[in-house]
C-alpha positions in Angstrom: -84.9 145.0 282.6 -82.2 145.5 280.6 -83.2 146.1 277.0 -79.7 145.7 275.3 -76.3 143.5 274.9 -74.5 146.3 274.9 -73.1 148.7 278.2 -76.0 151.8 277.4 -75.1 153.4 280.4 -74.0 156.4 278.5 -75.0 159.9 279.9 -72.4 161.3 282.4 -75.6 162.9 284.5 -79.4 162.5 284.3 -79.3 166.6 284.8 -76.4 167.2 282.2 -78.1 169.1 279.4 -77.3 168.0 275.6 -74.8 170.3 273.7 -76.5 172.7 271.3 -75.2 175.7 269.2 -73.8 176.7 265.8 -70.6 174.6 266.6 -72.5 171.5 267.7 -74.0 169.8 264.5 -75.9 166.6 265.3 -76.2 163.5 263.2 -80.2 162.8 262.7 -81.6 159.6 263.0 -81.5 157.9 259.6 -83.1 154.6 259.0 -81.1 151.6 257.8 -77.9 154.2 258.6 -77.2 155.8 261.8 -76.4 152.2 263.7 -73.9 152.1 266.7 -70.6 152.1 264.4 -72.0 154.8 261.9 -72.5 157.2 264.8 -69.3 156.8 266.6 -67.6 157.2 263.0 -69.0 160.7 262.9 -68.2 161.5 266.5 -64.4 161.1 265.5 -65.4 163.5 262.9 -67.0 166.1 265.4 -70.6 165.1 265.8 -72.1 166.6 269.0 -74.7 164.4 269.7 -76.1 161.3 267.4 -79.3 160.0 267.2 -80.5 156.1 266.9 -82.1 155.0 263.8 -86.2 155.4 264.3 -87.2 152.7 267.1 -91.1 151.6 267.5 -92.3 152.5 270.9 -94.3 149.4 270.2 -92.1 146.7 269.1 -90.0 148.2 272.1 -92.5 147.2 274.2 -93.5 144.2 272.6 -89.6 142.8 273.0 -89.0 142.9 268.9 -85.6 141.8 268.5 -85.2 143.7 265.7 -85.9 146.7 267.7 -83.8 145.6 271.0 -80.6 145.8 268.3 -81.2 149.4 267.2 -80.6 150.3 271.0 -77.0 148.5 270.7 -73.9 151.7 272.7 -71.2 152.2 274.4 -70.1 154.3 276.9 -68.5 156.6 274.3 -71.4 156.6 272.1 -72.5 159.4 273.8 -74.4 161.7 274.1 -77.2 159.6 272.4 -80.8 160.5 271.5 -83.4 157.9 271.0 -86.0 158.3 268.2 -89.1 157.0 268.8 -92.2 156.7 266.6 -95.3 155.9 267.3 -99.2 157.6 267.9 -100.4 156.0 270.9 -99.4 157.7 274.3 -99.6 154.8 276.5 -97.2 152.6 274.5 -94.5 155.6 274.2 -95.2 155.6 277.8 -93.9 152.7 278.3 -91.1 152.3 275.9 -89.5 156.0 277.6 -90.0 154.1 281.4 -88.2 150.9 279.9 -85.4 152.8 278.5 -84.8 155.4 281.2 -84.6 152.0 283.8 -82.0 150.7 280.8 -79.4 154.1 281.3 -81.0 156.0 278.5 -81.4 159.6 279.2 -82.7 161.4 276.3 -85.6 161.3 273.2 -87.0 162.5 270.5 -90.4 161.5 268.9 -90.5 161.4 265.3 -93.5 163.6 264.5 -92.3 164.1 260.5 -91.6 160.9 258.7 -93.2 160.7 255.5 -92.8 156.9 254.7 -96.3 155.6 253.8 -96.4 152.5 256.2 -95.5 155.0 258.9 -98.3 157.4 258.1 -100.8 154.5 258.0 -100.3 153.9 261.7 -100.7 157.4 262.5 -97.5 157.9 263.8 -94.7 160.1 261.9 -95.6 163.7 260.0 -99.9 162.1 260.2 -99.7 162.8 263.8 -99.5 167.0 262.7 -103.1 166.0 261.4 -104.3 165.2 265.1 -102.3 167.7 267.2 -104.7 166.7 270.5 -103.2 163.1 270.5 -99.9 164.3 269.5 -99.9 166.5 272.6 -100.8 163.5 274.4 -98.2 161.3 273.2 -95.9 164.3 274.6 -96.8 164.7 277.5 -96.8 160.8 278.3 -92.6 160.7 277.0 -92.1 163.7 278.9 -93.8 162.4 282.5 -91.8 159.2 281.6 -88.3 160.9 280.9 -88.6 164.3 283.0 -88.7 168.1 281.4 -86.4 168.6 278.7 -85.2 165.1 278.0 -87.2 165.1 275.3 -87.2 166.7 271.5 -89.7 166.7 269.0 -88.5 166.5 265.2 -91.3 167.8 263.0 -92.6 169.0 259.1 -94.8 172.1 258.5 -97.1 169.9 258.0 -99.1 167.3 256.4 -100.4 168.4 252.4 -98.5 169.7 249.7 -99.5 173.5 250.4 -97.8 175.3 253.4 -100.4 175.5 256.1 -100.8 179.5 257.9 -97.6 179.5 260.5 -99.4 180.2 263.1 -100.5 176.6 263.9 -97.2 175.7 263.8 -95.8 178.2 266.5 -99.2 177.5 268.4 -98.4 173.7 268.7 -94.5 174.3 269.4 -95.2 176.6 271.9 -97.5 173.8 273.5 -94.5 172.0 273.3 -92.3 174.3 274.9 -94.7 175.1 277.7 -94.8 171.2 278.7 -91.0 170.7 279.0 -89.9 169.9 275.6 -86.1 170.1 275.8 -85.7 171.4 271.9 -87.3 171.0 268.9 -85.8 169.9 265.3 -88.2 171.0 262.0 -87.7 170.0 258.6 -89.2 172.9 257.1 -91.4 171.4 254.2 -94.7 169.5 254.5 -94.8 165.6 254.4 -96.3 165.3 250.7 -93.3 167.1 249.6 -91.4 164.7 250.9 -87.3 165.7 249.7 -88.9 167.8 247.2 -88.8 171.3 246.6 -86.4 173.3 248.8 -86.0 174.2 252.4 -88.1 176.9 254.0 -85.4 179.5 256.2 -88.0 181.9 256.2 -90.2 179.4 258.5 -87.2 178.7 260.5 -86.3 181.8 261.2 -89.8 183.0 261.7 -89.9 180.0 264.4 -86.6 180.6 265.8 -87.6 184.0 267.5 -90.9 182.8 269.0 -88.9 179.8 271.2 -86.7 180.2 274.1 -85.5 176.4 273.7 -83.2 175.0 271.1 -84.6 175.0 267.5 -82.5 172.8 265.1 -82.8 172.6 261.4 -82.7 169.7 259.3 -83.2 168.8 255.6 -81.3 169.9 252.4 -78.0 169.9 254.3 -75.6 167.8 252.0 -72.2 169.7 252.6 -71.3 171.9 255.4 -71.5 174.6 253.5 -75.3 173.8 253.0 -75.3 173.6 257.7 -73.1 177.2 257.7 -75.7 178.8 255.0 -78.5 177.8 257.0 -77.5 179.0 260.5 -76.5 182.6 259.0 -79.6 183.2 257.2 -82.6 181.3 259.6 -80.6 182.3 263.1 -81.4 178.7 264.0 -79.7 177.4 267.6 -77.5 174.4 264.9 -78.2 171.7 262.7 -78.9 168.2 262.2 -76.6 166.7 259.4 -78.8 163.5 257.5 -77.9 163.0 253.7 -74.9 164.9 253.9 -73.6 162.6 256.7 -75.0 159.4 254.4 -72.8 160.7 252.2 -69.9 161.9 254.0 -68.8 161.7 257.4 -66.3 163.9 257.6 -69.1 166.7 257.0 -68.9 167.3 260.7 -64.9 168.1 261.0 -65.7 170.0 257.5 -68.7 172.1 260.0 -66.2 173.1 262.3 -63.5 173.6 260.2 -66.1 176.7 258.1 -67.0 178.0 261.9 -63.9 178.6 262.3 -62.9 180.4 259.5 -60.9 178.0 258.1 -61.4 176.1 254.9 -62.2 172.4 255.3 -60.4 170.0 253.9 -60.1 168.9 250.4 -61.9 165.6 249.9 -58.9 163.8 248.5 -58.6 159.7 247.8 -56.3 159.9 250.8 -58.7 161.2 253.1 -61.9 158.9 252.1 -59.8 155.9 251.9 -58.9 156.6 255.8 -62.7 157.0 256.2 -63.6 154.0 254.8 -61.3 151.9 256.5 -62.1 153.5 259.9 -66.1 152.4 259.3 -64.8 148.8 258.3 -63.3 148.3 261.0 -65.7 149.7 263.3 -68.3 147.7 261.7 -66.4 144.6 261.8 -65.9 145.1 265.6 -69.5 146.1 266.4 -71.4 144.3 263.7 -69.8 140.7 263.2 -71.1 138.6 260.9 -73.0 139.0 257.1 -74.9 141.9 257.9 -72.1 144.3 258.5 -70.7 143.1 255.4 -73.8 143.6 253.5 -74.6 146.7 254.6 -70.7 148.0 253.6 -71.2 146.8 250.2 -74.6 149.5 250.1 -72.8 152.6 252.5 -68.9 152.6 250.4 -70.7 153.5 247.2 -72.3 156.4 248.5 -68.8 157.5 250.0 -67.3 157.1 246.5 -69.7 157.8 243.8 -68.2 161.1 242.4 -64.5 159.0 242.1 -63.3 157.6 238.5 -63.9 153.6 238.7 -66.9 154.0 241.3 -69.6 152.0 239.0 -66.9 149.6 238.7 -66.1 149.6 242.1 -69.7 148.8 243.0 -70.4 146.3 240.4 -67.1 144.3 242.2 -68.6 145.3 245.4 -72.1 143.4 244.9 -69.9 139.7 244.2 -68.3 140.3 247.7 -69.2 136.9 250.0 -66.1 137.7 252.6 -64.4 140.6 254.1 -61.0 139.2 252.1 -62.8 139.7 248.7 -64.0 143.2 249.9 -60.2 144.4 250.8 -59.1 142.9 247.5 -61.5 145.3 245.3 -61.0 148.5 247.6 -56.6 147.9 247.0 -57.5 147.9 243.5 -59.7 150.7 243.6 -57.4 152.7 244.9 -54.6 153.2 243.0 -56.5 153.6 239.9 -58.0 157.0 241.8 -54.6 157.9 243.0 -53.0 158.1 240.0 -55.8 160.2 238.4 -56.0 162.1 241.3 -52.0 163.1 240.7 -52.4 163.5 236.9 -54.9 166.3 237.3 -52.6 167.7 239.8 -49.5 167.8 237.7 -52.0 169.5 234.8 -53.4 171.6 236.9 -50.0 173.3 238.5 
């Protein structure tokens, strides 16, 4: 059974291991975000390894449409890393079998999403409430996909207050012991939701009681934010979510800080060349309204802190064709342009 349109036969070998260290940042799964042509936009910025938007192991299994086209690759859309959600161990069961006999090679299963209607299912950060069934649901993806095919993305926990760190290195290490291939935590508790501020301490804390990757997520909006984070939790890398919403390029800007080197300056120049790279991509991947829609909501994120961006967007939400969209980027852009060299000229 073949569960997409597209050619998913996309990992070089079912033993290759996925590429993990502090020059490897991942894109996370992000809902509504992280489709085919987002992901391989931030491979041609440097992304290691990209993960699909959150898939239901039950619509999977139920044949939801809607679920068959978050699965939509390519060959070079790889390596890629399906999230799954979901509380019941027999139905991940059976999504992980159907996708491995599909060419998918590797998984994660989202164990920290916050999102109400998720929680009411019991899947997402409610399954840290019920670690027995959680370990279950585990075990069934790993006996599906084989030892360390799969990763586990969690929070610290369920209520607002931190609960003692112990459970949470006692239930990773269950993790580790059944053949979890690495493990990505969001280091604050699901009723915090985006609030507050990332916990290194935790992660580092974490960090030296696992022998398999731990990657960090959450509070990463520049590279900057990924570098900071690596030196001070000692984490094996980092997963790149809103700063990647926000900018692409935060990957080549990764590398360029590992380095040594100084990333690039986030001129007009170099987001134009962004934006028109994801138009195009979308437009060859996602024909039709949608893709169009969907750049009218992702192009004011990339341009919000540029003169004219309300502007931008206002002309942005009247666009009914892709001709209408080119005409209010071309006169966006000049406008920025000549800003952008007037502040220069002052500035020197």
């Amino acid at each position: 059974m073949t569960l997409s349109k597209w050619d998913n036969k996309m990992s070089p070998s079912p033993d290759a291991s996925l590429p993990t260290g502090r020059d490897k940042p991942w894109l996370a799964p992000l809902a509504g975000f992280s489709d085919l042509p987002f992901r391989l936009l931030c491979r041609e910025y440097g992304a290691a390894v990209c993960a699909t938007e959150m898939v239901s192991a039950k619509g999977l299994v139920y044949g939801n449409p809607g679920t068959h086209d978050l699965l939509a690759t390519l060959p070079e859309d790889r390596p890629l890393v399906v999230q799954l959600f979901g509380a019941e161990a027999d139905f991940l069961l059976r999504a992980v079998t159907l996708l491995c006999e599909s060419g998918y090679n590797w998984f994660d299963l989202n164990m920290g999403c916050s999102v109400p209607k998720v929680l009411r299912q019991g899947a997402g950060a409610a399954m840290l409430g019920n670690p027995d069934n959680a370990l279950r649901a585990a075990k069934a993806m790993l006996t599906a996909a084989g030892k360390s095919k799969v990763g586990f993305k969690l929070r610290l926990g369920l209520g607002t207050d931190q609960p003692p760190l112990s459970g949470l290195v006692d239930f990773v290490l269950r993790l580790e012991d059944m053949g979890a291939g690495w493990i990505t935590l969001h280091p604050r508790t699901a009723k915090q939701g985006f609030g507050g501020t990332m916990n290194h301490t935790v992660l580092a804390k974490l960090a030296q009681r696992l022998s398999l990757p731990l990657l960090a997520s959450g509070d990463l909006f520049s590279a900057e934010d990924g570098i900071r984070c690596l030196e001070h939790s000692g984490v094996a890398g980092v997963m790149y979510a809103r700063g990647a919403m926000h900018n692409p390029a935060v990957f080549a800007d990764h590398l360029a800080l590992f380095r040594g080197c100084p990333p690039r300056n986030p001129d007009a120049g170099r987001l134009r060349a962004l934006i028109v790279r994801h138009i195009t991509l979308a437009r060859r991947l996602s024909p039709g309204k949608a893709a169009l829609l969907k750049m009218r909501t992702v192009i004011p994120r990339y341009v919000r802190a540029l003169p004219g961006a309300r502007t931008l967007c206002d002309r942005l939400c009247r666009c009914s064709d892709w001709r209408e969209l080119d005409r209010a980027l071309n006169f966006f852009w000049p406008a920025v342009e000549q800003q952008e060299n007037a502040h220069e000229r002052h500035t020197s």
